[in-house]
N, CA, C and O atoms as CSV, one atom per row, in Angstrom:
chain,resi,resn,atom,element,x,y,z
A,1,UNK,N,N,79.356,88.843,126.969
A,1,UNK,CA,C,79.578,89.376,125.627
A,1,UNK,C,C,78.220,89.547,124.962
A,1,UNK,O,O,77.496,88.587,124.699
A,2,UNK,N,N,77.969,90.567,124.754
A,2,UNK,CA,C,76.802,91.252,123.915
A,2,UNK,C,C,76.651,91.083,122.138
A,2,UNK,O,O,77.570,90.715,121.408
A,3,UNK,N,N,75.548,91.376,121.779
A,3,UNK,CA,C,75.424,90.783,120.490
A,3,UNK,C,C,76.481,91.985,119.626
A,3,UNK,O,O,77.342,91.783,118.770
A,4,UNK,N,N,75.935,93.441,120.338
A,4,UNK,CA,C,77.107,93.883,119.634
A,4,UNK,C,C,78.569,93.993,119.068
A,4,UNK,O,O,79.146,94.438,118.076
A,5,UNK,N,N,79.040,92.900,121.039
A,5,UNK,CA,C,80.305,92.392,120.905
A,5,UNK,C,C,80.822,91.586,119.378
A,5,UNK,O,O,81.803,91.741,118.651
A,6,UNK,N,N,79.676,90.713,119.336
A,6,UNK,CA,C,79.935,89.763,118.119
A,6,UNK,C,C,79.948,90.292,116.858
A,6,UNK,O,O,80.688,89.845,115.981
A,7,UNK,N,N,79.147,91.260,116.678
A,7,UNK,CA,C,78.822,91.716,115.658
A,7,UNK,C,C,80.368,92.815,115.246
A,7,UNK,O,O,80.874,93.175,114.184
A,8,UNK,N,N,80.638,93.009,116.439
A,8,UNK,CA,C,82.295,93.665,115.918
A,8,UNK,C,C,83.068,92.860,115.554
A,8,UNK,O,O,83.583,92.783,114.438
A,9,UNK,N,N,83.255,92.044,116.645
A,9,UNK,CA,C,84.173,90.676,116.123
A,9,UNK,C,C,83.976,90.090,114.569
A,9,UNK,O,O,84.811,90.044,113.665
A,10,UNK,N,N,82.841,89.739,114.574
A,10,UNK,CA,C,82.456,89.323,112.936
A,10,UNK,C,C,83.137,90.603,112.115
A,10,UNK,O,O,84.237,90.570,111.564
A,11,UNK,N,N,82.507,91.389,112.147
A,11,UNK,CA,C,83.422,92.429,110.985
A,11,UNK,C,C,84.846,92.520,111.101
A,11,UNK,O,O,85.633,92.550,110.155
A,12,UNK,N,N,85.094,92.558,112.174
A,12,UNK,CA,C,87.021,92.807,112.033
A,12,UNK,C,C,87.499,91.535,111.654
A,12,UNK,O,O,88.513,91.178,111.054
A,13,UNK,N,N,86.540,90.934,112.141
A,13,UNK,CA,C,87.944,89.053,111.556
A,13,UNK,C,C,87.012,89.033,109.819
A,13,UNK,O,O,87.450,88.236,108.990
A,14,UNK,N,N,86.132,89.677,109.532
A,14,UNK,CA,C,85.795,89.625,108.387
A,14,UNK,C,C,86.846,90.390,107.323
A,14,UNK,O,O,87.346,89.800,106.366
A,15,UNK,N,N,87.168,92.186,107.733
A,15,UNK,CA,C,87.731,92.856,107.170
A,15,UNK,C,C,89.175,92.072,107.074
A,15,UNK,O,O,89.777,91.865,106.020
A,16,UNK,N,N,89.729,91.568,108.757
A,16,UNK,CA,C,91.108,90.763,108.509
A,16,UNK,C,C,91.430,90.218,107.061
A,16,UNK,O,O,92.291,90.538,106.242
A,17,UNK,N,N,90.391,89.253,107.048
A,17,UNK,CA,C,90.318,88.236,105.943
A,17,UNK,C,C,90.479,88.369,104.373
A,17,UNK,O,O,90.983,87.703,103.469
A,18,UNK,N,N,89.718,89.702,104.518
A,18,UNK,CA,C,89.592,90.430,103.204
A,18,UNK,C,C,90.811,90.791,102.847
A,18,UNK,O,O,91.364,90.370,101.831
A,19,UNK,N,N,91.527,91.934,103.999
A,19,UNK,CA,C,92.779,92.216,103.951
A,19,UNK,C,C,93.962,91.044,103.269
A,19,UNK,O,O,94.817,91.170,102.392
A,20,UNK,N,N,93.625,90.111,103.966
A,20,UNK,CA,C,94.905,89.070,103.732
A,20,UNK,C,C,94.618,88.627,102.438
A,20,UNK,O,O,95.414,88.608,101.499
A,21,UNK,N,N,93.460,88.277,102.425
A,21,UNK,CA,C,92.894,87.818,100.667
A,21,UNK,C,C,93.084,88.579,99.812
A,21,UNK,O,O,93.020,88.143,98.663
A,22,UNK,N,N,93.363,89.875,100.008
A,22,UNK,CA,C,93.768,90.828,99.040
A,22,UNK,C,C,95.507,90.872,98.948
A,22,UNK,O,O,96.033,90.958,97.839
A,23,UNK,N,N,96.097,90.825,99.834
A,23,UNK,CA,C,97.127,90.647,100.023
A,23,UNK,C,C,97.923,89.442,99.018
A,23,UNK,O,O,98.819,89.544,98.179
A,24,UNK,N,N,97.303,88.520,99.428
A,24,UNK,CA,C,97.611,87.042,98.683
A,24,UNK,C,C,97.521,87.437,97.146
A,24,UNK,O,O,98.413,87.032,96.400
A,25,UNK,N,N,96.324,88.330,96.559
A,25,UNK,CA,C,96.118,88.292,95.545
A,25,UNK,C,C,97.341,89.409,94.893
A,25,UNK,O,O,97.745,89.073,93.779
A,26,UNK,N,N,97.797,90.352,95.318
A,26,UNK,CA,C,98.701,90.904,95.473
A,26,UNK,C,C,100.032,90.532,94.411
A,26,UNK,O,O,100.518,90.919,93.348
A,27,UNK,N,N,100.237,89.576,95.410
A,27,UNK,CA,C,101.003,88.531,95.098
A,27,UNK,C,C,101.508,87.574,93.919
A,27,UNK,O,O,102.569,87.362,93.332
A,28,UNK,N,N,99.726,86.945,93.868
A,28,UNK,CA,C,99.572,86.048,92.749
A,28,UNK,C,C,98.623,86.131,91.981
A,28,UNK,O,O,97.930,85.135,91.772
A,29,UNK,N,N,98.345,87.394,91.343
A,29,UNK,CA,C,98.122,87.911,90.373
A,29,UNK,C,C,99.117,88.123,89.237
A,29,UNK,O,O,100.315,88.207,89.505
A,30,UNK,N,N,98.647,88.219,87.885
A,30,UNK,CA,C,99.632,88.200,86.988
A,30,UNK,C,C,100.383,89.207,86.320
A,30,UNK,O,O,101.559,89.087,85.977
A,31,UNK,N,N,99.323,90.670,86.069
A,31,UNK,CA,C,99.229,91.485,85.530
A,31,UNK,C,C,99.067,92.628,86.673
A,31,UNK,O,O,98.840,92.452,87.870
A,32,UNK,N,N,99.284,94.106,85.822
A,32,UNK,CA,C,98.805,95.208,86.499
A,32,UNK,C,C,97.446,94.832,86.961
A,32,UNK,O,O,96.943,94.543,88.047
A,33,UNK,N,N,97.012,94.950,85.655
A,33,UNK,CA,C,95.457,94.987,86.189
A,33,UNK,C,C,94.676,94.158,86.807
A,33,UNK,O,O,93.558,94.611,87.053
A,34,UNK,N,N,94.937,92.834,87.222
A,34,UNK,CA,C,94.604,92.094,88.315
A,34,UNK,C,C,95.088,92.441,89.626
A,34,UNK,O,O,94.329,92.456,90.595
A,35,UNK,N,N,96.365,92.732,89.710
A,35,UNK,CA,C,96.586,93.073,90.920
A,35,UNK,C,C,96.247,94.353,91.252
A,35,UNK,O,O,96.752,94.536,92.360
A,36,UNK,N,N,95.508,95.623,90.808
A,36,UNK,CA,C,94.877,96.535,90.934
A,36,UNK,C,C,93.820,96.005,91.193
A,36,UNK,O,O,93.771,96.280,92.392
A,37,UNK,N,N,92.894,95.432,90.988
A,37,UNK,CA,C,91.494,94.890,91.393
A,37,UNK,C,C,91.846,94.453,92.577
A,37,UNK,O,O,91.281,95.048,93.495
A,38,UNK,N,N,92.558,93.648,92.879
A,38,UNK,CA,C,92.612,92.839,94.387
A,38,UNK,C,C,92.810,93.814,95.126
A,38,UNK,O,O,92.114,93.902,96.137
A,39,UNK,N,N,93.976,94.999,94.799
A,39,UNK,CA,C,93.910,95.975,95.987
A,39,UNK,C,C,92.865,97.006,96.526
A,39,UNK,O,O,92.617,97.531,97.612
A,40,UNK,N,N,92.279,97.056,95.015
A,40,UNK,CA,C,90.971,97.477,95.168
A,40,UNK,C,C,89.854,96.963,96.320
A,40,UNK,O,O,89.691,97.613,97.352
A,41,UNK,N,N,89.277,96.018,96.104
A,41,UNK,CA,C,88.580,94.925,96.980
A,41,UNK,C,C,89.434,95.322,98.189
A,41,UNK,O,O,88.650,95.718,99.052
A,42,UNK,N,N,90.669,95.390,98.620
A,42,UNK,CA,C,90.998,94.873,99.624
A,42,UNK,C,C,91.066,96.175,100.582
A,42,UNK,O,O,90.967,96.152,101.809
A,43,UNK,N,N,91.290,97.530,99.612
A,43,UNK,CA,C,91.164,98.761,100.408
A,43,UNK,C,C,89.418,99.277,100.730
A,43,UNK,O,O,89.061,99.773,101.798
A,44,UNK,N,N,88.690,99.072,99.787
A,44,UNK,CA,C,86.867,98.877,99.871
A,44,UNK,C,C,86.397,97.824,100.806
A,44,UNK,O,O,85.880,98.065,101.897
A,45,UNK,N,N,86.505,97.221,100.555
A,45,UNK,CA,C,85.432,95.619,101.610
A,45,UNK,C,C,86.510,95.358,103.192
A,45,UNK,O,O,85.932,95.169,104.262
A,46,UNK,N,N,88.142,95.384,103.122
A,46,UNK,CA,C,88.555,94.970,103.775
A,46,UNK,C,C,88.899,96.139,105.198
A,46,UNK,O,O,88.805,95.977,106.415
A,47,UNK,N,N,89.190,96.956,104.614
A,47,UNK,CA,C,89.447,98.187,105.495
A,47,UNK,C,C,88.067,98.569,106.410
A,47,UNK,O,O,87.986,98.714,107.629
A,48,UNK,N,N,87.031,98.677,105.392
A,48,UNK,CA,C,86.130,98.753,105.420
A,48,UNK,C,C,84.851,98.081,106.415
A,48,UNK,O,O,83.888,98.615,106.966
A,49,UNK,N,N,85.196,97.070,106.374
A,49,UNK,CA,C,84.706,96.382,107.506
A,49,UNK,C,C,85.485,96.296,108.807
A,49,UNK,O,O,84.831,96.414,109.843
A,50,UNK,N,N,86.834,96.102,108.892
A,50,UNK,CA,C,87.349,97.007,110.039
A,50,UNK,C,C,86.755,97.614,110.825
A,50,UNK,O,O,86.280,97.457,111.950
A,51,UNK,N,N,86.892,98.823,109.605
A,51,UNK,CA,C,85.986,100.156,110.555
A,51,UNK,C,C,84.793,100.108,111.085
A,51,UNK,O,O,84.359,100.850,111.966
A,52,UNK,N,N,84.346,99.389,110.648
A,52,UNK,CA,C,82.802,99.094,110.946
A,52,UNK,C,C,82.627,98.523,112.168
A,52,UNK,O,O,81.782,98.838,113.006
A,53,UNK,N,N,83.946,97.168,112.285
A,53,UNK,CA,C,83.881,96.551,113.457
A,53,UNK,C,C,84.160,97.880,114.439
A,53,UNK,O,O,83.167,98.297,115.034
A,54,UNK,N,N,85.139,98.420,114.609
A,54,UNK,CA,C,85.421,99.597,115.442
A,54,UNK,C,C,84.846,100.405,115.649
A,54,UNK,O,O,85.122,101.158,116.584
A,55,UNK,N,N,83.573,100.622,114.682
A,55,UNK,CA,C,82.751,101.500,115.046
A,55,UNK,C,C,81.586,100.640,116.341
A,55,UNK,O,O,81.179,101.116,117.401
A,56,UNK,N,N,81.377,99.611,115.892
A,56,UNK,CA,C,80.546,98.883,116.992
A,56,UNK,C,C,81.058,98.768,118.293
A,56,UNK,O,O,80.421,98.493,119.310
A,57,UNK,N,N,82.231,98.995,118.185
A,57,UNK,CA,C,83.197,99.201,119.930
A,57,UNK,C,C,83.630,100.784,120.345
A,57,UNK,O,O,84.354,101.034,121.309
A,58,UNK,N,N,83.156,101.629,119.601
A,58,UNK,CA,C,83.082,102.707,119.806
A,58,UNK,C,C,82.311,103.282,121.433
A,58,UNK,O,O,81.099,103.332,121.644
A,59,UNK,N,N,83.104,103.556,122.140
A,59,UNK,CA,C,82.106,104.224,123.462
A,59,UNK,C,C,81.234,105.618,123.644
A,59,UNK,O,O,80.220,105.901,124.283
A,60,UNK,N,N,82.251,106.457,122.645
A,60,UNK,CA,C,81.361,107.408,122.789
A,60,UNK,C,C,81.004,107.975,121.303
A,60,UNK,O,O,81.701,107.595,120.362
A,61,UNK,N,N,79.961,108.850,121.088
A,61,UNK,CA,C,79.690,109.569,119.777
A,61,UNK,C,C,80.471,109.866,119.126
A,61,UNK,O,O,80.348,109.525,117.949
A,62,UNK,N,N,81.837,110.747,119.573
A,62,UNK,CA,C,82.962,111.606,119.134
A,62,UNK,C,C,83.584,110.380,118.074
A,62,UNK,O,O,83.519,110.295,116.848
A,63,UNK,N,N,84.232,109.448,119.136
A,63,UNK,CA,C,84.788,108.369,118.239
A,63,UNK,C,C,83.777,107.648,117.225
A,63,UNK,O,O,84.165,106.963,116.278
A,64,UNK,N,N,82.708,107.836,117.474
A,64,UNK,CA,C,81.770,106.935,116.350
A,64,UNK,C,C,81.513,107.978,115.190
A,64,UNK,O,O,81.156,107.619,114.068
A,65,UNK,N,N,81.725,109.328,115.555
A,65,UNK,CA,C,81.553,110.373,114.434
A,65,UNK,C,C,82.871,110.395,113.511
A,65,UNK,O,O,82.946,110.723,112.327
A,66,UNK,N,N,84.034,109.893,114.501
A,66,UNK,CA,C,85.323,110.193,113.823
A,66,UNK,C,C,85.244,108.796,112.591
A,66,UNK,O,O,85.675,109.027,111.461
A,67,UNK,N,N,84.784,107.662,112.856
A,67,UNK,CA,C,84.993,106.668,111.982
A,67,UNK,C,C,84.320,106.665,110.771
A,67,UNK,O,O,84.685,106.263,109.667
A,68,UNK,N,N,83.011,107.305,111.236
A,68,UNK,CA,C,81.867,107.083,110.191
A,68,UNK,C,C,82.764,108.087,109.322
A,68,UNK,O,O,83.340,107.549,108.377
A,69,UNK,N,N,82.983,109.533,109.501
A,69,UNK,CA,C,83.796,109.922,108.709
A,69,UNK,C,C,85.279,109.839,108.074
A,69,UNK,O,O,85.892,110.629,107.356
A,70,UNK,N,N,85.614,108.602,108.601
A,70,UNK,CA,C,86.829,107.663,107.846
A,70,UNK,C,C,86.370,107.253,107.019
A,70,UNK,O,O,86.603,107.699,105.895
A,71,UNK,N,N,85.318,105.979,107.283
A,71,UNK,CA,C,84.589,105.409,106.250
A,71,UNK,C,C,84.178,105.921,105.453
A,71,UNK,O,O,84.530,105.488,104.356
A,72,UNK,N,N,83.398,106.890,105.447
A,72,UNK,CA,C,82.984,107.815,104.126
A,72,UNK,C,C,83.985,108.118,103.439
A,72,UNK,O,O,83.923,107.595,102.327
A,73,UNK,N,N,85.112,108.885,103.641
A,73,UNK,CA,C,86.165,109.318,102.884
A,73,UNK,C,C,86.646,108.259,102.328
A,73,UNK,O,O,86.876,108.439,101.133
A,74,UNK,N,N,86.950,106.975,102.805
A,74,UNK,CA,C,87.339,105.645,102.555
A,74,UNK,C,C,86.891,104.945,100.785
A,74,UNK,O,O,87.498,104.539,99.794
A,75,UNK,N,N,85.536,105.138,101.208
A,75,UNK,CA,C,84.642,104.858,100.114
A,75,UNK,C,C,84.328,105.790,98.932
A,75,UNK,O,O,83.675,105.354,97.983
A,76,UNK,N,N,84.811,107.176,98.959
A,76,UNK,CA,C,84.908,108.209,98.089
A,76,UNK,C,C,86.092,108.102,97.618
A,76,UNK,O,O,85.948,108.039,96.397
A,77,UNK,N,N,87.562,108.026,97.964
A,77,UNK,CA,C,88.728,108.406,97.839
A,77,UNK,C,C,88.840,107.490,96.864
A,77,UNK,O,O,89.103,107.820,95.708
A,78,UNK,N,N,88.606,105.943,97.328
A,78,UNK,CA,C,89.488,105.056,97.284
A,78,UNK,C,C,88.861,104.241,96.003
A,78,UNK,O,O,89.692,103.644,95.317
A,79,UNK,N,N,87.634,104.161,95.650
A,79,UNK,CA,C,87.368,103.897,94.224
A,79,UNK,C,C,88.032,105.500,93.010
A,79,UNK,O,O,88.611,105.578,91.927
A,80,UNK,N,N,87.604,106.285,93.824
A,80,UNK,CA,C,88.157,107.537,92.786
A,80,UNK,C,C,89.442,107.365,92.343
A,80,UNK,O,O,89.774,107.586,91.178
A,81,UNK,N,N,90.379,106.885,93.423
A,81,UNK,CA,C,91.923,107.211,92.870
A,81,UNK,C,C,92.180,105.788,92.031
A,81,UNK,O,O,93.148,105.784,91.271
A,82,UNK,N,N,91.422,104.664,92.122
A,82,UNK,CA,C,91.404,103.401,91.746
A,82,UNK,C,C,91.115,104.173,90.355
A,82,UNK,O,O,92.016,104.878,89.901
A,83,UNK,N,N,90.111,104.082,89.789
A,83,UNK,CA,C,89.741,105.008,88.468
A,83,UNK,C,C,90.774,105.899,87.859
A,83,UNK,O,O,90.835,105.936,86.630
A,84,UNK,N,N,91.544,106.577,88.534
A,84,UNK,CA,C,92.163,107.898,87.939
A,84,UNK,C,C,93.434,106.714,87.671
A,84,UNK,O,O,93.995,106.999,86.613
A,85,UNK,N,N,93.887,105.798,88.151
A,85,UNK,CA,C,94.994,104.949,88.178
A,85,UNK,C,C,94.698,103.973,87.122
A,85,UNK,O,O,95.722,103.865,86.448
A,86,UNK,N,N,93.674,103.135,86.620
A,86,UNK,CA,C,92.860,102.402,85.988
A,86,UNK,C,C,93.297,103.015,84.517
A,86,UNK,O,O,93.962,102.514,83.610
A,87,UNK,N,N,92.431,104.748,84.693
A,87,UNK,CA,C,92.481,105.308,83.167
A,87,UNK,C,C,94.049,105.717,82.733
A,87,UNK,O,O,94.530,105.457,81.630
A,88,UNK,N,N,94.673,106.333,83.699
A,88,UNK,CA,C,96.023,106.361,83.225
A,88,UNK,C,C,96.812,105.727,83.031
A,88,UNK,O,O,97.791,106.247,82.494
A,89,UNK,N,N,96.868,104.180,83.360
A,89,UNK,CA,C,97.370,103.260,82.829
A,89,UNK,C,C,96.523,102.864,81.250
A,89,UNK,O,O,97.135,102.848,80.182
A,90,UNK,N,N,95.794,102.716,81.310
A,90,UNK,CA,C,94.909,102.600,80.072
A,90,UNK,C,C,95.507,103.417,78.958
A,90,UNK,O,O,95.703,102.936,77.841
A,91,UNK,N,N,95.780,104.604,79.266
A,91,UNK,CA,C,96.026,105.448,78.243
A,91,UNK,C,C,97.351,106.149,78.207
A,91,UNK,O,O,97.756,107.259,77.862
A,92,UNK,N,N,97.996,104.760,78.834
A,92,UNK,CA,C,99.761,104.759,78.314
A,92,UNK,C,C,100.063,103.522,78.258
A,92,UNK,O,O,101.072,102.994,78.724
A,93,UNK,N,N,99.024,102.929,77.575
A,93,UNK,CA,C,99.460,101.641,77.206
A,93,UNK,C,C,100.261,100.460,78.000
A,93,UNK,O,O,101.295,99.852,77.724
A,94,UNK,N,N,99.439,100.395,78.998
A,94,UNK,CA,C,100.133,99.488,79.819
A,94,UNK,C,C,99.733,98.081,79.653
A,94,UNK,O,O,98.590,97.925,80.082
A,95,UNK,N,N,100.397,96.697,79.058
A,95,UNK,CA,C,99.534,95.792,78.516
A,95,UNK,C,C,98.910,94.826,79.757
A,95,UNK,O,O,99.256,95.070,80.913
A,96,UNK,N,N,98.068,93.826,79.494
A,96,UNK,CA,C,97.654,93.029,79.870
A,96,UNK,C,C,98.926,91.558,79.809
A,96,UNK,O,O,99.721,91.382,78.885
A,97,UNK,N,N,98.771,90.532,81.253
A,97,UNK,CA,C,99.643,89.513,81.073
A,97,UNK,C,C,99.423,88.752,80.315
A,97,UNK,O,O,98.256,88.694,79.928
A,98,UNK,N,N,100.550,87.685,79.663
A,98,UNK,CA,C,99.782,86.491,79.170
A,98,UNK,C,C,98.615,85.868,79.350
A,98,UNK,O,O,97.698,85.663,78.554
A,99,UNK,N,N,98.734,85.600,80.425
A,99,UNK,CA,C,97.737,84.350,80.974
A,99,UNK,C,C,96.262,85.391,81.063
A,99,UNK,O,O,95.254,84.685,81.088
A,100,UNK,N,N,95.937,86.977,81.117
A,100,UNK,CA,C,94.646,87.445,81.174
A,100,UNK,C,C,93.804,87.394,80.141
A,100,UNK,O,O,94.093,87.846,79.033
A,101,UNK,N,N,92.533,86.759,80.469
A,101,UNK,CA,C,91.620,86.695,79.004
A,101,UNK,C,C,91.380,87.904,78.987
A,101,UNK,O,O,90.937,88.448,79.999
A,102,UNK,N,N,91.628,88.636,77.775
A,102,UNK,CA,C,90.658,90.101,77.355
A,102,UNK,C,C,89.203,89.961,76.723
A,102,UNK,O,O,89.124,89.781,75.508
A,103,UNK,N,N,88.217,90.025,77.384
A,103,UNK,CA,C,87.077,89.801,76.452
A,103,UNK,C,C,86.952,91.291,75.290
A,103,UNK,O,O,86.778,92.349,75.895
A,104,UNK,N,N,87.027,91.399,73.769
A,104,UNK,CA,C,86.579,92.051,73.127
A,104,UNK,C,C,85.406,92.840,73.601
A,104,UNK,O,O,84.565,92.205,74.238
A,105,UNK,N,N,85.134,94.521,73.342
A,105,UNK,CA,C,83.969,94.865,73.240
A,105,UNK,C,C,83.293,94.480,72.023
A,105,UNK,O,O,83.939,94.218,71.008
A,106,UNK,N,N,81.884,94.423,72.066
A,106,UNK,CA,C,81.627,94.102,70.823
A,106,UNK,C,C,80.916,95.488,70.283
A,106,UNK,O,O,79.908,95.955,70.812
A,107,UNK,N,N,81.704,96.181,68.956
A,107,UNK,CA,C,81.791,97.457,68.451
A,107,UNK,C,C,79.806,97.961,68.325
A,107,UNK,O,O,79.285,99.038,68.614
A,108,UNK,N,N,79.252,96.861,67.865
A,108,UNK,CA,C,77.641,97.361,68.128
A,108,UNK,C,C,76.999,97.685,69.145
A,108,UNK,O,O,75.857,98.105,68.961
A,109,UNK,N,N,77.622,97.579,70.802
A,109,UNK,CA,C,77.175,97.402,71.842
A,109,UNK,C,C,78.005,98.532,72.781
A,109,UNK,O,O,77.770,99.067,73.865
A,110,UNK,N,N,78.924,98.603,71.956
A,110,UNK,CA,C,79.877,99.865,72.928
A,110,UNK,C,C,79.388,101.221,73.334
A,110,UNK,O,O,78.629,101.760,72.529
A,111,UNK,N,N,79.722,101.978,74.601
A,111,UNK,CA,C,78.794,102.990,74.595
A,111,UNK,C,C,79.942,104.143,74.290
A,111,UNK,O,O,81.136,104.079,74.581
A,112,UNK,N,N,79.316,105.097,73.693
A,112,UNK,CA,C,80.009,106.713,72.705
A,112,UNK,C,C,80.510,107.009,74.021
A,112,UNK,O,O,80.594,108.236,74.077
A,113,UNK,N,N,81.067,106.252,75.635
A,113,UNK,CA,C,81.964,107.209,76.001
A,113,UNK,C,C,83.092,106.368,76.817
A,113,UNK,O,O,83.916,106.610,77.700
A,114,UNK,N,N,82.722,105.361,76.119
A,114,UNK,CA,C,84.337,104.709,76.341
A,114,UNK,C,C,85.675,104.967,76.189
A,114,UNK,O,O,85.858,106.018,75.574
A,115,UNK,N,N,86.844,104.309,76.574
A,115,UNK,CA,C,88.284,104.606,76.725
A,115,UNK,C,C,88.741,104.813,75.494
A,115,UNK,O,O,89.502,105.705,75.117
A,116,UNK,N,N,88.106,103.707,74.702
A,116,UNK,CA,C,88.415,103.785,73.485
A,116,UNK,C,C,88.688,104.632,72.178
A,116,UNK,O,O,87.810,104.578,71.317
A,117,UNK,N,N,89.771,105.386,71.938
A,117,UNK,CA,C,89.850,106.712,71.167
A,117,UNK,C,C,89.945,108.011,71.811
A,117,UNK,O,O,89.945,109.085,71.210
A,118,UNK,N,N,90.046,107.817,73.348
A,118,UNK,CA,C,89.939,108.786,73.673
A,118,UNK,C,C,92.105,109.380,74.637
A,118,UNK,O,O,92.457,110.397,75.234
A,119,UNK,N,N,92.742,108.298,74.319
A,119,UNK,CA,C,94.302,108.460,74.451
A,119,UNK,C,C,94.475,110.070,74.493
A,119,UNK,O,O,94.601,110.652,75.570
A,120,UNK,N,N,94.473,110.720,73.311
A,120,UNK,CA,C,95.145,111.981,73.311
A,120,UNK,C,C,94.396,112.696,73.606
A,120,UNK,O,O,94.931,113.764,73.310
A,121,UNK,N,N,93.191,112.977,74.126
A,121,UNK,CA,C,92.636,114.112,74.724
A,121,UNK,C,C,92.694,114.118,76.185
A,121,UNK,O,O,91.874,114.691,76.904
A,122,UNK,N,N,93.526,113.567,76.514
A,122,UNK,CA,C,93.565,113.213,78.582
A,122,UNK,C,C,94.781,114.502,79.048
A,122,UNK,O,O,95.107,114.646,80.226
């Protein structure tokens, strides 16, 4: 077994992990928006390293071209649609659980292109 061997192994039982840890959080999270973050993390870091492992067991170019361009799309798609899901909940009022602390912005520090006020122009 070659270092590369390991170095796949490490990423896939890494991505596993992520996966399941996201999973769990899934779960036992309270709110939308916690459990959107975990799936977040878990489709970015967990998938993600996967592929990576698979790319290190890749034999030929073709398949190592096909992943790298998974991964890329992976990492474009998948924060984007996270965002487009994020703001449209945002701006239909979807609340926060009990138990989530909301930290206040603080109105001197806010930047002119926040969520804030911006509901009816979407």
């Amino acid at each position: 077994m070659g270092a590369i061997d390991v170095l796949s192994w490490i990423a896939l039982f890494g991505g596993a992990f992520f996966s399941i840890l996201g999973a769990v959080g899934l779960l036992r999270m309270p709110d939308f928006w916690t459990r959107c973050h975990a799936a977040g993390v878990t489709d970015t870091l967990g998938a993600g390293l996967i592929l990576l492992g698979l790319f290190f067991q890749a034999e030929t170019a073709l398949v190592a071209i096909k992943l790298a361009m998974i991964l890329g799309f992976l990492l474009i798609a998948g924060p984007t649609a996270g965002h487009a899901l994020y703001r449209a909940a945002h701006a239909h009022g979807v609340p926060f659980g009990p138990e989530t602390e909301v930290l206040a912005a603080n109105p001197a520090t806010a930047s002119p292109g926040s969520l804030e006020g911006e509901h009816g122009s979407d």
